[in-house]
Backbone as CSV, one residue per row, in Angstrom:
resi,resn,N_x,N_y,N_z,CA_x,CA_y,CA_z,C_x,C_y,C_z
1,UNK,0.845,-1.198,0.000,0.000,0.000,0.000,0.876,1.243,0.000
2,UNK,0.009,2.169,-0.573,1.099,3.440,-0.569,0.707,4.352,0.178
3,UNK,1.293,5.711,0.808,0.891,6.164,1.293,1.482,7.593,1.683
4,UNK,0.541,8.732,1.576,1.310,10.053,1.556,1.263,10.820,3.130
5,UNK,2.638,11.284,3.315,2.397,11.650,4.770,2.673,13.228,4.408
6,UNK,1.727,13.753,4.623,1.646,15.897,4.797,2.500,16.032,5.625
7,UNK,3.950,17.036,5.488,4.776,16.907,5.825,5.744,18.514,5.607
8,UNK,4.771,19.291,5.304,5.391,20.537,4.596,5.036,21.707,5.393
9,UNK,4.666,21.758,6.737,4.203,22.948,7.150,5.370,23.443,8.147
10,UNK,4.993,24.828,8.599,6.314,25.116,8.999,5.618,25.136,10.585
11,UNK,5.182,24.422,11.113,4.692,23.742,12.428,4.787,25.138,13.453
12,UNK,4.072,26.605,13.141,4.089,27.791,14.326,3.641,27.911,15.414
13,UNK,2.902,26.388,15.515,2.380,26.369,17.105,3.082,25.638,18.414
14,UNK,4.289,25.180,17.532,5.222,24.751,18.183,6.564,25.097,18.189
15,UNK,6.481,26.933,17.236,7.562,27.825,17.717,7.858,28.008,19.488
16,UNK,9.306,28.275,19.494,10.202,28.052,18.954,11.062,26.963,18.224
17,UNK,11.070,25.961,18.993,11.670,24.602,18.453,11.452,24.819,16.707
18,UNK,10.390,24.925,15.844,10.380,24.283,14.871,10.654,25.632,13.835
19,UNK,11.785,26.399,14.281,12.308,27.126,13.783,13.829,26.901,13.014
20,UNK,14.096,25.739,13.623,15.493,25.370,13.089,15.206,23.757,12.802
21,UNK,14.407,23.243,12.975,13.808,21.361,13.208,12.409,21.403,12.718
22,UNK,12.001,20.815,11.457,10.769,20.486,11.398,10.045,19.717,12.125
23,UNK,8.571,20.136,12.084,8.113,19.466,13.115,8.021,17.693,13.268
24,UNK,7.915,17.311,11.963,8.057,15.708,11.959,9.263,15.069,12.704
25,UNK,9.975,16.071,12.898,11.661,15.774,13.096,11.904,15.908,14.339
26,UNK,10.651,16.520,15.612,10.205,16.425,17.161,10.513,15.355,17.802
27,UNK,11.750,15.111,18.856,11.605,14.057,19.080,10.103,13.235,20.011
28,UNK,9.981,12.107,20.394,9.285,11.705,21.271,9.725,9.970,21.598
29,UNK,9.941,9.892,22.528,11.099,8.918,23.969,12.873,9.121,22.669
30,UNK,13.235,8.720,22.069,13.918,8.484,21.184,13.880,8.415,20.185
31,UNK,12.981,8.756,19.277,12.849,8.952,17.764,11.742,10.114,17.429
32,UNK,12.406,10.809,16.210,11.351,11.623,15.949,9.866,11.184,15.724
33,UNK,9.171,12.467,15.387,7.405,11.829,15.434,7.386,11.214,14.262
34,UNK,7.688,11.665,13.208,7.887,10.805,11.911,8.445,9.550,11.779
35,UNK,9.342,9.790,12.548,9.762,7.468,12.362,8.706,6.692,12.552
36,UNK,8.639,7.367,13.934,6.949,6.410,14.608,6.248,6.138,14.145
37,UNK,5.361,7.234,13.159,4.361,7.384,11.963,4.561,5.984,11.172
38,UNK,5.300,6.293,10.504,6.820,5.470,8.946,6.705,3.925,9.822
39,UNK,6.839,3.494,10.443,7.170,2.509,11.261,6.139,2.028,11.881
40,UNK,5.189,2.657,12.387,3.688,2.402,12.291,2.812,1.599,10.859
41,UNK,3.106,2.521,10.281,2.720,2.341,8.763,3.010,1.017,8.166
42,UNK,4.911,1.082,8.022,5.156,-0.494,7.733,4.696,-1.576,8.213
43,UNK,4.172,-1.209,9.844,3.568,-2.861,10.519,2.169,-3.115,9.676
44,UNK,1.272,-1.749,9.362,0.062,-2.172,8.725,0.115,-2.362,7.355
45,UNK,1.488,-2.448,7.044,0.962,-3.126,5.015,1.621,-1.794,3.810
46,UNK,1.850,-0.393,4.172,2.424,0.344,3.728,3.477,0.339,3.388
47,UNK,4.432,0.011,1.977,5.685,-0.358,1.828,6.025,1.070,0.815
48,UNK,5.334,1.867,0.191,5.853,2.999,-0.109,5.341,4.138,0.859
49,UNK,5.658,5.233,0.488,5.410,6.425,1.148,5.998,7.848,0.162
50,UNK,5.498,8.329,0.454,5.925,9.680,-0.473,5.675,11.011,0.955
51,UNK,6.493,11.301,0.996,6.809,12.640,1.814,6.747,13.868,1.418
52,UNK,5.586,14.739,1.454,5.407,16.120,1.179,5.992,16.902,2.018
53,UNK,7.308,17.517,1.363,7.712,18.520,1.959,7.981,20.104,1.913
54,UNK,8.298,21.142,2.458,8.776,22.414,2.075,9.421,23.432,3.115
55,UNK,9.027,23.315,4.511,9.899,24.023,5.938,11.155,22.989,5.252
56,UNK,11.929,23.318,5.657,13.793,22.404,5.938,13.595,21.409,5.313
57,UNK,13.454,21.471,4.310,13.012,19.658,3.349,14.519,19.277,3.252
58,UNK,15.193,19.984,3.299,16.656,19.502,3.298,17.372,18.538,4.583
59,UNK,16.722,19.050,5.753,16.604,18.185,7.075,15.827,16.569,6.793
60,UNK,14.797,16.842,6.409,13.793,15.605,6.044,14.567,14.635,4.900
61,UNK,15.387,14.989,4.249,15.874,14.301,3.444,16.918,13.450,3.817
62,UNK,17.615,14.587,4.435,19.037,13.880,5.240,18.961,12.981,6.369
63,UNK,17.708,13.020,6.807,17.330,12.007,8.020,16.691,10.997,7.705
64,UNK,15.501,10.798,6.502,14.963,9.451,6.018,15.383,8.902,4.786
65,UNK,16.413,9.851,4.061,16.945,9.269,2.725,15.663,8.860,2.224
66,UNK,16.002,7.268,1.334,15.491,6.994,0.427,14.026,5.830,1.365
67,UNK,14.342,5.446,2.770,13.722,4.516,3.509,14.286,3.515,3.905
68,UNK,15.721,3.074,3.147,16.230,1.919,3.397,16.139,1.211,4.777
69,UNK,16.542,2.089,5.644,16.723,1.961,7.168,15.443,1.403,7.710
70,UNK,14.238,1.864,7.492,13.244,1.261,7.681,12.873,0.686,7.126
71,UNK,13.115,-0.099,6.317,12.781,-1.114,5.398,11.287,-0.415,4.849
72,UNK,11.110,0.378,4.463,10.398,1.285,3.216,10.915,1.799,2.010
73,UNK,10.202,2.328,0.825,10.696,3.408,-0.189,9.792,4.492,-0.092
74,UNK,10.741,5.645,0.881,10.580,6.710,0.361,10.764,7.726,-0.615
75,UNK,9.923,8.640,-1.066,9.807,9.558,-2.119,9.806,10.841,-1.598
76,UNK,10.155,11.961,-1.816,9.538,13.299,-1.443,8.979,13.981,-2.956
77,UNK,7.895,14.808,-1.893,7.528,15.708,-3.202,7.599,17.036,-2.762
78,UNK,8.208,18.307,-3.388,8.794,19.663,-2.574,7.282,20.067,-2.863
79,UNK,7.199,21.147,-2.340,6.071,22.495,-2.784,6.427,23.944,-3.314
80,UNK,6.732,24.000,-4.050,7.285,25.557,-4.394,6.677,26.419,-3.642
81,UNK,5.522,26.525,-3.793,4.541,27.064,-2.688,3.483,26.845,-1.660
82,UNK,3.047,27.164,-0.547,2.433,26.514,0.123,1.161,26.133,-0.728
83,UNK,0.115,24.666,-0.619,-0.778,24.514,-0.739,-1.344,23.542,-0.327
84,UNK,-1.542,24.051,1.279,-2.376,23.496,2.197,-2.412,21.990,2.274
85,UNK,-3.496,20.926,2.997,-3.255,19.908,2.936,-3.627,19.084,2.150
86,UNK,-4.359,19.362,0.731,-5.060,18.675,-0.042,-4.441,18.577,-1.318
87,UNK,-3.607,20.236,-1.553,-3.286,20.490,-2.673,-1.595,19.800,-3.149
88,UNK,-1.387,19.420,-1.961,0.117,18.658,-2.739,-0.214,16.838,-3.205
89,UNK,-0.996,16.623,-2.630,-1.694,15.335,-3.670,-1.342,15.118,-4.982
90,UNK,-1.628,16.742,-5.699,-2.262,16.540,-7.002,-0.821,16.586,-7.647
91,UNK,0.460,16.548,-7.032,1.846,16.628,-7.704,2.178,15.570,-7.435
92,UNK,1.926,14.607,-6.739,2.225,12.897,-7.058,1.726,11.932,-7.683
93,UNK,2.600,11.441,-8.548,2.114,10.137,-9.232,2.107,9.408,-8.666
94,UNK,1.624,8.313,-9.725,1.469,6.859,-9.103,0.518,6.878,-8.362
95,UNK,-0.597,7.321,-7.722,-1.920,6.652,-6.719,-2.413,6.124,-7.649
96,UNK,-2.854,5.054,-8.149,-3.669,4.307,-8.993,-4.250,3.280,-8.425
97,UNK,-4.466,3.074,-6.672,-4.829,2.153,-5.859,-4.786,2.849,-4.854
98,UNK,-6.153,2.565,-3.780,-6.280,2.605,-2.981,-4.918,3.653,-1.910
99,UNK,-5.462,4.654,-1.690,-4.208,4.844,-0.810,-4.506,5.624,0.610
100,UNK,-3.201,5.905,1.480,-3.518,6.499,2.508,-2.915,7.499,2.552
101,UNK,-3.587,8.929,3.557,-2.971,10.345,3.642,-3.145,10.498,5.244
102,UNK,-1.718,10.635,5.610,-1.761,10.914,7.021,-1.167,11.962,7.044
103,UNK,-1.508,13.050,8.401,-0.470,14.434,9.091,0.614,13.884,9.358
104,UNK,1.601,14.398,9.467,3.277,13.958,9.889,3.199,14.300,11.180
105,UNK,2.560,14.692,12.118,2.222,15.076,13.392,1.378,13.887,14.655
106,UNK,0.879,13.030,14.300,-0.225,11.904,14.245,0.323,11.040,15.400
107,UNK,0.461,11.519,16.721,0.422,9.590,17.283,-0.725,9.048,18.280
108,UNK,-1.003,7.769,17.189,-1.911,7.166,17.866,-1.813,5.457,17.303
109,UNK,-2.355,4.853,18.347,-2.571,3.321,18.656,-3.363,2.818,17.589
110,UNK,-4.206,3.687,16.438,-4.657,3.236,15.274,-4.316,2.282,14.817
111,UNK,-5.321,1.272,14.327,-4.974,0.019,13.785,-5.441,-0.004,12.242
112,UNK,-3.937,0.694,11.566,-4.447,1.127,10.091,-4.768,-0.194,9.205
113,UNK,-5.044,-1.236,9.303,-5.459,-2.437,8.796,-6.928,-2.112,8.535
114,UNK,-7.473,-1.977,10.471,-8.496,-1.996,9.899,-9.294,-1.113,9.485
115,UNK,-8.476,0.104,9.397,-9.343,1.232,8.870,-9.334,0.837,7.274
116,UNK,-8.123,0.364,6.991,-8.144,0.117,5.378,-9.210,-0.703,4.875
117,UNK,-9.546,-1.789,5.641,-11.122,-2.900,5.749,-11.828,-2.397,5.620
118,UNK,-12.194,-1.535,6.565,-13.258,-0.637,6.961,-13.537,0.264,6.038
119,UNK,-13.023,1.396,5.249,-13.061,1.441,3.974,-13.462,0.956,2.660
120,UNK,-12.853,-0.274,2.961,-13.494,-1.211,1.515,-14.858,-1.621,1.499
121,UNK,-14.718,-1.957,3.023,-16.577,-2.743,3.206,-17.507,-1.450,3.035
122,UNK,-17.043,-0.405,3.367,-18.102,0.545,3.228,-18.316,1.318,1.455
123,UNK,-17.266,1.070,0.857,-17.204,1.408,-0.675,-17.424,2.911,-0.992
124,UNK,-16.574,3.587,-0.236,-16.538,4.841,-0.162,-15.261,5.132,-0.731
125,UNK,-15.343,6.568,-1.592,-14.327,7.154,-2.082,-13.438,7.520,-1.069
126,UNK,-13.794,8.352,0.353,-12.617,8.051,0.685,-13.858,8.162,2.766
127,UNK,-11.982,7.846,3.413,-12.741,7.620,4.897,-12.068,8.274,5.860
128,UNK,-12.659,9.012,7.195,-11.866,9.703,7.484,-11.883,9.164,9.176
129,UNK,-10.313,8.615,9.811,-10.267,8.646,10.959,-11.027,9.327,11.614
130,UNK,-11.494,9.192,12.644,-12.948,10.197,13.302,-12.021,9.570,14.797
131,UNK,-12.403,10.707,15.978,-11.890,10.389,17.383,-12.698,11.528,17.674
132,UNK,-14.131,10.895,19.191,-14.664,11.716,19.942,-14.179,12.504,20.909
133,UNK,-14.381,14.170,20.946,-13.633,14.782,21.773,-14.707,15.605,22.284
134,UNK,-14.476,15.601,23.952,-15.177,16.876,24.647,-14.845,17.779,24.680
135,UNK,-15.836,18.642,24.602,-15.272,20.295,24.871,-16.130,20.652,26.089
136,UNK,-15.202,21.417,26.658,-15.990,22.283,28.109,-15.961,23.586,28.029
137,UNK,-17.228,23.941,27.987,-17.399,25.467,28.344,-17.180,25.869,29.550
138,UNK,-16.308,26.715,30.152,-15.766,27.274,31.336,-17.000,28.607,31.481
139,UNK,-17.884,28.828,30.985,-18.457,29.849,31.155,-20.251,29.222,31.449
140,UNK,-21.463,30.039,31.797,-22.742,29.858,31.530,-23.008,30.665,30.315
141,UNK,-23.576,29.379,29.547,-24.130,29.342,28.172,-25.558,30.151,28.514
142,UNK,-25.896,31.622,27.869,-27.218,31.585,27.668,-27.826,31.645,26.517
143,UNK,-28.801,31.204,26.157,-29.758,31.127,25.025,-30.732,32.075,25.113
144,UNK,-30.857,32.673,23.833,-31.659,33.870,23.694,-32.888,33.579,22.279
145,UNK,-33.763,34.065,22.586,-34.455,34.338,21.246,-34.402,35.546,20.412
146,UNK,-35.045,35.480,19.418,-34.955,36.679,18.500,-35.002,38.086,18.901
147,UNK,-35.706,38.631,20.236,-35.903,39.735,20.640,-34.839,39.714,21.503
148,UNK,-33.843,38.859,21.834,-32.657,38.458,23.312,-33.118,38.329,24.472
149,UNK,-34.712,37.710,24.567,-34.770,37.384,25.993,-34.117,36.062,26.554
150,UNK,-34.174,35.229,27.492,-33.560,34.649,27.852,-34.388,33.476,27.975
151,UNK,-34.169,32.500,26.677,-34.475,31.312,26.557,-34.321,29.828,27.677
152,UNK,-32.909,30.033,27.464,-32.106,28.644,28.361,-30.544,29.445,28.885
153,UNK,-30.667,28.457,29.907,-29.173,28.992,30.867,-28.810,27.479,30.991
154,UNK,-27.402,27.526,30.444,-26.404,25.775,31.049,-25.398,26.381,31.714
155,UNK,-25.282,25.971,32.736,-24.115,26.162,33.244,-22.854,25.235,33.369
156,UNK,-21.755,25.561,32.322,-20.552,25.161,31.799,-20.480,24.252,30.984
157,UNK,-21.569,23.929,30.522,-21.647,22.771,29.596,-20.536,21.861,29.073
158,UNK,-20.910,20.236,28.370,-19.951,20.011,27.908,-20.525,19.431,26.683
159,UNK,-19.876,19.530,25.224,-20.331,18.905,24.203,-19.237,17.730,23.579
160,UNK,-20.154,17.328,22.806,-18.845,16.326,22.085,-19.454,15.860,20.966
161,UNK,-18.045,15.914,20.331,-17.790,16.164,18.774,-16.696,15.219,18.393
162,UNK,-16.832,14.597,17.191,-16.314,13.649,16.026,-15.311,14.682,15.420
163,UNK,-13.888,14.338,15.761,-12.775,15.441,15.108,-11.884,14.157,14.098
164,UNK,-11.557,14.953,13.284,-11.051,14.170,12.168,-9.150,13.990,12.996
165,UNK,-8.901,12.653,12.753,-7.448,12.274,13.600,-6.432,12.929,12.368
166,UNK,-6.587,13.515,11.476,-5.584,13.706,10.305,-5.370,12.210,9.684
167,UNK,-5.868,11.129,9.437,-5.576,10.026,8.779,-6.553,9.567,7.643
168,UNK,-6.381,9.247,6.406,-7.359,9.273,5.619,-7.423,8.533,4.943
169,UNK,-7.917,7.489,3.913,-7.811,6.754,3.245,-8.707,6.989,1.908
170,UNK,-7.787,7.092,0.671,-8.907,7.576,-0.621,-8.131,6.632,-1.461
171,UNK,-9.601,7.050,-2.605,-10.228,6.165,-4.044,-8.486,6.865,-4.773
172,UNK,-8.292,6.315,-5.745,-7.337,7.303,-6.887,-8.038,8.711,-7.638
173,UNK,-9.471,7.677,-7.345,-10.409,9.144,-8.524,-10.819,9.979,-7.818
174,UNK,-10.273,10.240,-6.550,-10.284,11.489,-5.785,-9.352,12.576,-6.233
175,UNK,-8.684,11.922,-7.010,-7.279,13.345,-7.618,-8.080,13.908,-8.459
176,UNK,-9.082,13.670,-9.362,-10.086,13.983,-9.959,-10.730,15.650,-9.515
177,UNK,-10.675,15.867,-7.826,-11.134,16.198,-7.649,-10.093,17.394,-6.994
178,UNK,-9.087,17.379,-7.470,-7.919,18.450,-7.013,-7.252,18.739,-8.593
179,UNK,-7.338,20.292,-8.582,-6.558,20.380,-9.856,-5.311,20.673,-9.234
180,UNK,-4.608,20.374,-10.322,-3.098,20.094,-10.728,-2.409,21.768,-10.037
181,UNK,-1.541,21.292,-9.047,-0.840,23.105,-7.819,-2.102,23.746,-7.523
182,UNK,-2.840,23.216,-7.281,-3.915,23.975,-6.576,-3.972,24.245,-5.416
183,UNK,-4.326,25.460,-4.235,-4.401,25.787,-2.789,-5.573,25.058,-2.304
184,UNK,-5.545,23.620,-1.554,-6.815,23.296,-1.602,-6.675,22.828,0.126
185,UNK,-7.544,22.804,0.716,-7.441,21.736,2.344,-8.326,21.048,2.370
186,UNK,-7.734,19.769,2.845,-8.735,18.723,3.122,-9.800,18.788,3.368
187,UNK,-10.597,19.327,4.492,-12.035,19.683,4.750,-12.639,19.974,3.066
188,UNK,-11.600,21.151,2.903,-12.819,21.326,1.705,-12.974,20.525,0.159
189,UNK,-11.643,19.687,0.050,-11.753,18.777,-0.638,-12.956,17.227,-0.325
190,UNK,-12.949,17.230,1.245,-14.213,16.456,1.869,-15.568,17.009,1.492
191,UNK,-15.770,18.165,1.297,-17.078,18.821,0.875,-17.479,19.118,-0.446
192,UNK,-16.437,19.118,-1.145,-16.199,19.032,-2.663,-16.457,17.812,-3.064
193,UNK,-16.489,16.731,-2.478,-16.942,15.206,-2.738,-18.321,15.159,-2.026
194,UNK,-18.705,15.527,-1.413,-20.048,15.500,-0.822,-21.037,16.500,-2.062
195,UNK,-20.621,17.562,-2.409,-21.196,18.151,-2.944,-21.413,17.369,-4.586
196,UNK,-20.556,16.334,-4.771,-20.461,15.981,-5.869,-21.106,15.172,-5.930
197,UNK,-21.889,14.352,-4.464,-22.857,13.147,-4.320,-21.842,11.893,-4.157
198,UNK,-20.328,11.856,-3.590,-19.717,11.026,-3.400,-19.865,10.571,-2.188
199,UNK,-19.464,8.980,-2.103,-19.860,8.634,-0.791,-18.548,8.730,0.236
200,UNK,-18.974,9.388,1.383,-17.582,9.795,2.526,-17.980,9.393,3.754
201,UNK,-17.228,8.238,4.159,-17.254,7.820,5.726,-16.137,7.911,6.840
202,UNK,-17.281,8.047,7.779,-16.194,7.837,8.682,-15.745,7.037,9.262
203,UNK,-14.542,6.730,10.072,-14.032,5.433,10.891,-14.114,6.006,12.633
204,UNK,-15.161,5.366,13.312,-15.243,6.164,14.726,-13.630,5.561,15.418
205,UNK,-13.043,6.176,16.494,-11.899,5.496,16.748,-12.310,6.184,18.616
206,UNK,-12.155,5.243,19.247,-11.684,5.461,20.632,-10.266,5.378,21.406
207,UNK,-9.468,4.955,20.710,-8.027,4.555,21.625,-7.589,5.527,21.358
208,UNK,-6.339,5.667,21.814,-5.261,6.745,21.566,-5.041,7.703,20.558
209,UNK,-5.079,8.898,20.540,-4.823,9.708,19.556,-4.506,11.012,20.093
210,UNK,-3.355,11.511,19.727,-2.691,13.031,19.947,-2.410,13.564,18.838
211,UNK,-2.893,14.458,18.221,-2.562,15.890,17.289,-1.248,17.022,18.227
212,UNK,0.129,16.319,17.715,1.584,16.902,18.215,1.402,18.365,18.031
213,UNK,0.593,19.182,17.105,0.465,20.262,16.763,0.672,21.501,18.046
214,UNK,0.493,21.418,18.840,0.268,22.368,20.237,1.694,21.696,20.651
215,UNK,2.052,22.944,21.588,3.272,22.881,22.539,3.040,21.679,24.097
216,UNK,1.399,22.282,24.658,0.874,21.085,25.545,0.476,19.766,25.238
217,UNK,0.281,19.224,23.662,-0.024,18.290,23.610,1.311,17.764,23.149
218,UNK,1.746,18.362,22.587,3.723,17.380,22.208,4.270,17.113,23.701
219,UNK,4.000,18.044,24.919,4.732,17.336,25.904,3.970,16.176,26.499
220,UNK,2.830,16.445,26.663,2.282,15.646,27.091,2.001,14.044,26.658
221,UNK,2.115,13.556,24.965,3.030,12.735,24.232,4.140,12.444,24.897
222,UNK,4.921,13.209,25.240,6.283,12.895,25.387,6.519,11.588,26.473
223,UNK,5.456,12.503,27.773,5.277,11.567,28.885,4.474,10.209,28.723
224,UNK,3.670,10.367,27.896,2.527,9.047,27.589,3.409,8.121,26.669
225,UNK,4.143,8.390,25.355,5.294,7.648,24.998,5.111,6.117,25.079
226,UNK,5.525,5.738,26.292,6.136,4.809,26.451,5.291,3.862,26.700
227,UNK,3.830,4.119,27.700,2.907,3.206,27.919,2.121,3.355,26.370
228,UNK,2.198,3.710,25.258,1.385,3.605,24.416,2.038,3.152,23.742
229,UNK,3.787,3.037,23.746,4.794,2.414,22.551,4.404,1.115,22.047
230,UNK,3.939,-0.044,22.607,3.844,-1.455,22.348,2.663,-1.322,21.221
231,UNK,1.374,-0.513,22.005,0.506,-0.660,21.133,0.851,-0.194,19.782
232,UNK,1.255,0.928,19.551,1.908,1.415,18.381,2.921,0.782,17.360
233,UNK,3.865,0.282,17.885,5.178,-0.532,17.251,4.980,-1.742,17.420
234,UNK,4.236,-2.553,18.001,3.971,-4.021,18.343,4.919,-4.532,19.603
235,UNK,4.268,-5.634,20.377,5.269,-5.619,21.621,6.655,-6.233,21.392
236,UNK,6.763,-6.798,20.127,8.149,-7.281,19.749,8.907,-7.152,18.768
237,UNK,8.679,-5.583,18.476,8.961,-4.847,17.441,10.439,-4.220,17.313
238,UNK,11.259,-4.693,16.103,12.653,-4.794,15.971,13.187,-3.040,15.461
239,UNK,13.595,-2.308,16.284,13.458,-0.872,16.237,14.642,-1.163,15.328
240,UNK,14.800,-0.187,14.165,16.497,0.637,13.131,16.916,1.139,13.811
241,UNK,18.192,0.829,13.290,19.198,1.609,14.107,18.946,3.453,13.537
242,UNK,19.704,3.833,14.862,18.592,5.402,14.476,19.972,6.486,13.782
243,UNK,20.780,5.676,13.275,21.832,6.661,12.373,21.113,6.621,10.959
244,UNK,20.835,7.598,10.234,20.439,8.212,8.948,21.739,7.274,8.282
């Protein structure tokens, strides 16, 4: 299986660090977030990969080469210019099967097998990791009607919402639906297929999942690490040696 990891942003929510170090390139216990990803990937069936890059792509290169080390083939594809997370798709060849699009930011206990199943049985163009998250309102919610009287009062409420994990799995004839260097982001390439009457599912997921993106959630990764490593890498999983 092949599979493209978004890999080109210049990660500002985790300035300073990712001012001189891309963010894929973060460590977490001993390897960056990107090995983990890459190495994740290979246990579920992924033997290529193509790497979208453009912050320090020169860093990203010099650290995963070609894949050898991980027993993968990697590819990169640069961006001359930024275009978001949908639009560097449309500069790689070769998807002509089934493939997967993950954030370079991503750790979680996901069991990309069976999202890839899960996918097929549902016969959808493409499917999107889904992970339920609460939100808490720290404040009292009031509800008003049209004139602003005072409908309903909650006090601090909490809701919860289906957030997309950054992991994705699409048809080939989804490139169809990205023109060629186009500024496009995922969401709205998801709505651009809806609008087209394509079928888009989701994969609900409960286990583990952290978006590295934030400064509090990369440390807080950092510490969780290790009790989540097995699930991630398998419990008898033969780590590369970590020289480039």
């Amino acid at each position: 299986m092949k599979a493209v990891v978004l890999a080109g942003g210049k990660g500002t929510r985790l300035a300073p660090y990712t001012k001189i170090l891309p963010k894929p390139l973060m460590p977490i216990g001993d390897m960056p977030i990107l090995e983990i990803l890459l190495l994740q990937m290979k246990r579920y069936g992924v033997d290529e990969v193509v790497i979208t890059v453009g912050h320090l792509a020169e860093l990203m290169r010099a650290f995963f080469q070609d894949g050898h080390r991980l027993g993968l083939k990697i590819d990169y594809s640069f961006e001359d210019q930024p275009l978001g997370t949908a639009g560097p798709i449309s500069l790689i060849s070769g998807l002509d099967e089934t493939f997967m699009v993950c954030n370079g930011d991503v750790l979680t206990t996901l069991n990309m097998k069976e999202l890839m199943d899960y996918h097929k049985e549902k016969g959808a163009i493409a499917t999107i990791a889904a992970h339920e998250r609460k939100v808490k309102i720290d404040f009292g919610v009031i509800e008003t009607n049209s004139d602003y009287e005072i409908s309903g009062y909650i006090e601090k409420p909490s809701y919860d919402f289906y957030v997309s994990m950054g992991v994705y799995i699409f048809e080939p004839r989804v490139l169809s639906y990205i023109k060629y260097n186009e500024y496009l982001d995922l969401p709205n390439l998801i709505i651009r297929l809806m609008e087209a009457g394509e079928k888009v599912a989701s994969f609900p997921y409960s286990g583990y999942w952290m978006d590295l993106g934030r400064i509090d959630d990369y440390e807080q990764a950092i510490v969780e690490f290790e009790k989540v490593k097995p699930q991630i890498l398998g419990e008898d999983s033969q780590l590369p040696n970590n020289e480039p």
